[in-house]
C-alpha positions in Angstrom: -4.1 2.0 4.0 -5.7 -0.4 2.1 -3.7 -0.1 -1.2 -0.8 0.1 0.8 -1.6 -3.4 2.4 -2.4 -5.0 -0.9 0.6 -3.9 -2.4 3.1 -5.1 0.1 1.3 -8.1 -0.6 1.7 -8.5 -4.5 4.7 -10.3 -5.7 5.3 -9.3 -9.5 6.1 -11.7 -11.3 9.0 -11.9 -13.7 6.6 -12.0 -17.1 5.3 -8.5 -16.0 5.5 -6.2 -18.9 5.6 -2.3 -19.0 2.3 -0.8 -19.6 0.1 -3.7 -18.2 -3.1 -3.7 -15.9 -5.3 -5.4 -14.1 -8.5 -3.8 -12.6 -10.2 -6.3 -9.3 -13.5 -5.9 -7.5 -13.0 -6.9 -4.2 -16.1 -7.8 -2.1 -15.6 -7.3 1.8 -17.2 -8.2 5.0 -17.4 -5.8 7.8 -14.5 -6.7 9.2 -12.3 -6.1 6.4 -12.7 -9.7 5.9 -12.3 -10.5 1.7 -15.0 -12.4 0.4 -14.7 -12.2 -3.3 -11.9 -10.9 -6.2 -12.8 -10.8 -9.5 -10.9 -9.5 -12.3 -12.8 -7.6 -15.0 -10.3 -5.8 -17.4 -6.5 -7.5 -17.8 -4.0 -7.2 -20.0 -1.2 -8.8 -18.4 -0.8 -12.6 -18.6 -2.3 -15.1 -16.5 0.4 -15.2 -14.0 0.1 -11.4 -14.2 -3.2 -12.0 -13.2 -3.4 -14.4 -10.2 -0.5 -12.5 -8.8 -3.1 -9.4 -8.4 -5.8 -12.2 -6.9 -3.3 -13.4 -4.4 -2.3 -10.1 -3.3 -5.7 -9.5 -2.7 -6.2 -12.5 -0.6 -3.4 -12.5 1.1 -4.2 -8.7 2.2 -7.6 -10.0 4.3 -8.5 -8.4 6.2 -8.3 -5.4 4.8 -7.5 -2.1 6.8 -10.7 -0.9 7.7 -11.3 3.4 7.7 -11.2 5.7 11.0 -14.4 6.3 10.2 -17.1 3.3 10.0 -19.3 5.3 8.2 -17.0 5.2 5.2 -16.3 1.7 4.8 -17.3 0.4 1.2 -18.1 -3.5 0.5 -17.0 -3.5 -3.1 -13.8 -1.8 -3.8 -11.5 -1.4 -6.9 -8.3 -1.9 -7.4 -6.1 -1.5 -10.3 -2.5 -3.0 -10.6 0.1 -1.8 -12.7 3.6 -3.3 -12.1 6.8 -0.7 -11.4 10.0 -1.2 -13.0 
């Protein structure tokens, strides 16, 4: 549910190239609530790159599981564009 979210939530953009990633750490608050995105490995551009941060922020709060027993405060995420 939560990729799901996020991606609805990422626009591409156009300098996107085949073959490009970017991995995030997201930081949540019970709640779903996004505290923190940080990018560790990218090798997209920088648009590439704040795309993925803005889909993350835009996505808060997150979906949070059926189950509260299996909710996570650091997640990863990694974005690869489709062509």
């Amino acid at each position: 549910a939560i990729r799901t979210k996020v991606e609805r939530n990422w626009l591409q953009p156009s300098t996107a190239q085949p073959g490009v990633s970017c991995e995030v750490h997201v930081k949540q608050m019970p709640g779903g609530v996004v505290m923190d995105v940080r990018v560790e490995k990218c090798t997209g551009d920088e648009l590439f790159k704040r795309s993925v941060i803005a889909a993350v922020e835009k996505s808060s709060p997150l979906p949070l599981p059926s189950d509260p027993a299996l909710f996570d405060r650091d997640l990863v995420f990694t974005f690869k564009p489709s062509f």
